[in-house]
N, C-alpha and C positions, 0 to 999 in steps of 0.2 A: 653783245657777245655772250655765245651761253657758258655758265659756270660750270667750269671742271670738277667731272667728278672722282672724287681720293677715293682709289680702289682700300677696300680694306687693311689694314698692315696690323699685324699683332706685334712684330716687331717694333712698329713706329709708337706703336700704341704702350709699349715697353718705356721703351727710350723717353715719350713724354712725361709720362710719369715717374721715371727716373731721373728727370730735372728737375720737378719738383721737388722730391724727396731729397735730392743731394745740394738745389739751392735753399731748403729747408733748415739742413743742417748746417748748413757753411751763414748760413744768416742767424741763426742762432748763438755760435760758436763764436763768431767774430762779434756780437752785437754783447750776449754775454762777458767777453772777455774785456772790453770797453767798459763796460756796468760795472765789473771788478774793480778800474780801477779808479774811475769818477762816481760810482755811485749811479742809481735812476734818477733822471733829471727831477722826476714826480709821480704821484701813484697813480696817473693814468699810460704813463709807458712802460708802467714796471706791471699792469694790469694786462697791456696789449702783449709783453714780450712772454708771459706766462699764456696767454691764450694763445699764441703763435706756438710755442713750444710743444703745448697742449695737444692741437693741432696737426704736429708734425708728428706726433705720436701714434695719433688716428690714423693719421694715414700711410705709415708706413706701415704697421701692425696690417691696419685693412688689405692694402698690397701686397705684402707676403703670403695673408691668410687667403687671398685670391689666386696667385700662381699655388700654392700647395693643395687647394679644391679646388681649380676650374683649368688652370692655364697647362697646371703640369702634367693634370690628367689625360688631359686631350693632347696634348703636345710626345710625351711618349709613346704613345702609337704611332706617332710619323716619324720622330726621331728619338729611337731609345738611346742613342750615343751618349746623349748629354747627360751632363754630370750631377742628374737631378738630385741625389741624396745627399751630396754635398752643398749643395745651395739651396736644399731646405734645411738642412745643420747652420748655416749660414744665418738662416731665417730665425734658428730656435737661440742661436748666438746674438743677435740683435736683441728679439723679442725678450732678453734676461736683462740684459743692458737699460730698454724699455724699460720695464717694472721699476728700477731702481731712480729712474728719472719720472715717472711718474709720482710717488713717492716725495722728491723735493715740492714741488709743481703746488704743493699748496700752502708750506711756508713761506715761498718765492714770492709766490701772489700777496701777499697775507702781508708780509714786513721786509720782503727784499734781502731775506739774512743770507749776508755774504755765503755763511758757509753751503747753504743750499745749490747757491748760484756754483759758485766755485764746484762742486760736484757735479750738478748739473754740466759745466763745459767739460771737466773730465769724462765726464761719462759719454759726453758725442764726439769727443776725439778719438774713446775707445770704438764708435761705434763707427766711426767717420774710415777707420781702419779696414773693417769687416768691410764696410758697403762701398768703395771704392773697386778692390778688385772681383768682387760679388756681381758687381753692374753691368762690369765690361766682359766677366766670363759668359754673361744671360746675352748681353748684345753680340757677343762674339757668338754663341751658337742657335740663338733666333735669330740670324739675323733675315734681312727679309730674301735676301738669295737661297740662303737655307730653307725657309719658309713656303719659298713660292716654288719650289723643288718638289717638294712632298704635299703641299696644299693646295687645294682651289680657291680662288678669291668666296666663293659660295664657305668652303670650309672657315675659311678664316672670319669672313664677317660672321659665321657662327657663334665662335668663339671668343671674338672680340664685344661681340654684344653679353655675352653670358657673365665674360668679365665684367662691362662696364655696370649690371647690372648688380652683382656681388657685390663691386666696389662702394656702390651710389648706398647698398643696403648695410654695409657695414660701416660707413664713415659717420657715426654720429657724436656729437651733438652736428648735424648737416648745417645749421648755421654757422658755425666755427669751419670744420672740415671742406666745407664745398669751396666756402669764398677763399681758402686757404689755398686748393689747388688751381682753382681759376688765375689767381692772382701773384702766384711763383710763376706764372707762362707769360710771355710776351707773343705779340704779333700774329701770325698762323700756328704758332702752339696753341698760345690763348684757343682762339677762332675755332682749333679742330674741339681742342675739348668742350667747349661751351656746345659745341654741337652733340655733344654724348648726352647733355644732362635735360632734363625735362625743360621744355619750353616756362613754364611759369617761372620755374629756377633761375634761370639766368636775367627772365625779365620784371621779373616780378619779386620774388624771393630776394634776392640778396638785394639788388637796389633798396628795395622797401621796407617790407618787413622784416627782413632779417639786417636790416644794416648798423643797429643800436647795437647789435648784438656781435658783431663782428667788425666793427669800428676802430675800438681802440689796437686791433693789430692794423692797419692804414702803413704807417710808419715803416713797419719793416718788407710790406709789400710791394709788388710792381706796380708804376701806372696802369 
């Protein structure tokens, strides 16, 4: 049977990456909130939930600083409607919230001090506010009917490549940040995104050499 090929989707390519980022925070938030109130079982999960968190920080920053130089730029030409200054306000609303959860992230690591942790969940409940109806206003107006309206599949894989290449160059420490997005996807999420990332990446890199290094979050990942 030959393998179907996925016409490009900026929209789709939105939407996956906003699973991540939103089961990012919700695995955070509930796993912190637990931590509160038994404590870390031991410092090697209290290790993996601060490089998870770490993580989730990368990659949301990275995302935002991608649609605000690649995705918004090219996207206004075809649809000035949308509510682009707002949902980079949106972006500059999070990325403040960031800073401050960056910040706990290394006493957290270091001795688990409640009080970190505990600021730490306020802080992505505040942020869990903002990116909720922030996701669904960008899905609501990329969506891919909207999209495929004004775009050619030619335009879109453009754009979608430009993105993915932004994204791959901002998210570092990439042993931490990659295996972090791979590993919030399941099934054909998974599948599409491991096809965005360089061939040794996914076969070589994380299994291997990067795997010491991005281990101890295991626990809060998907199979």
């Amino acid at each position: 049977m030959a393998t179907q090929i996925t016409p490009p989707s900026i929209s789709q390519d939105l939407m996956r990456i906003h699973k991540v980022i939103t089961r990012g925070i919700a695995v955070t938030v509930e796993k912190g909130t637990e931590y509160l109130q038994a404590g870390f079982p031991d410092p090697m999960v209290r290790k993996g939930y601060s490089d998870y968190t770490q993580s989730l920080t990368i990659i949301l920053e990275a995302h935002h600083l991608g649609e605000d130089e690649v995705a918004f730029p090219a996207l206004r030409e075809k649809l000035p409607s949308a509510p682009y200054e707002r949902l980079s306000k949106n972006h500059h609303e999070i990325e403040a919230q960031l800073r401050s959860v960056r910040k706990t992230i290394p006493a957290l690591a270091e001795t688990g001090e409640e009080a970190s942790l505990r600021r730490l969940v306020d802080i992505l409940r505040r942020v869990t506010a903002i990116w909720r109806p922030h996701i669904q206003a960008e899905e609501r107006h990329f969506s891919d009917e909207a999209l495929a309206a004004v775009m050619s599949p030619e335009e879109q894989a453009r754009v979608t490549g430009m993105m993915a290449k932004h994204g791959q160059e901002h998210s570092t420490p990439a042993s931490l940040a990659l295996p972090f997005v791979l590993f919030n996807l399941s099934g054909e999420d998974r599948n599409t995104m491991a096809a965005k990332f360089p061939t040794t990446v996914v076969e070589e890199l994380i299994p291997n050499a990067w795997k010491e290094q991005w281990a101890p979050m295991k626990p809060f990942l998907l199979e």
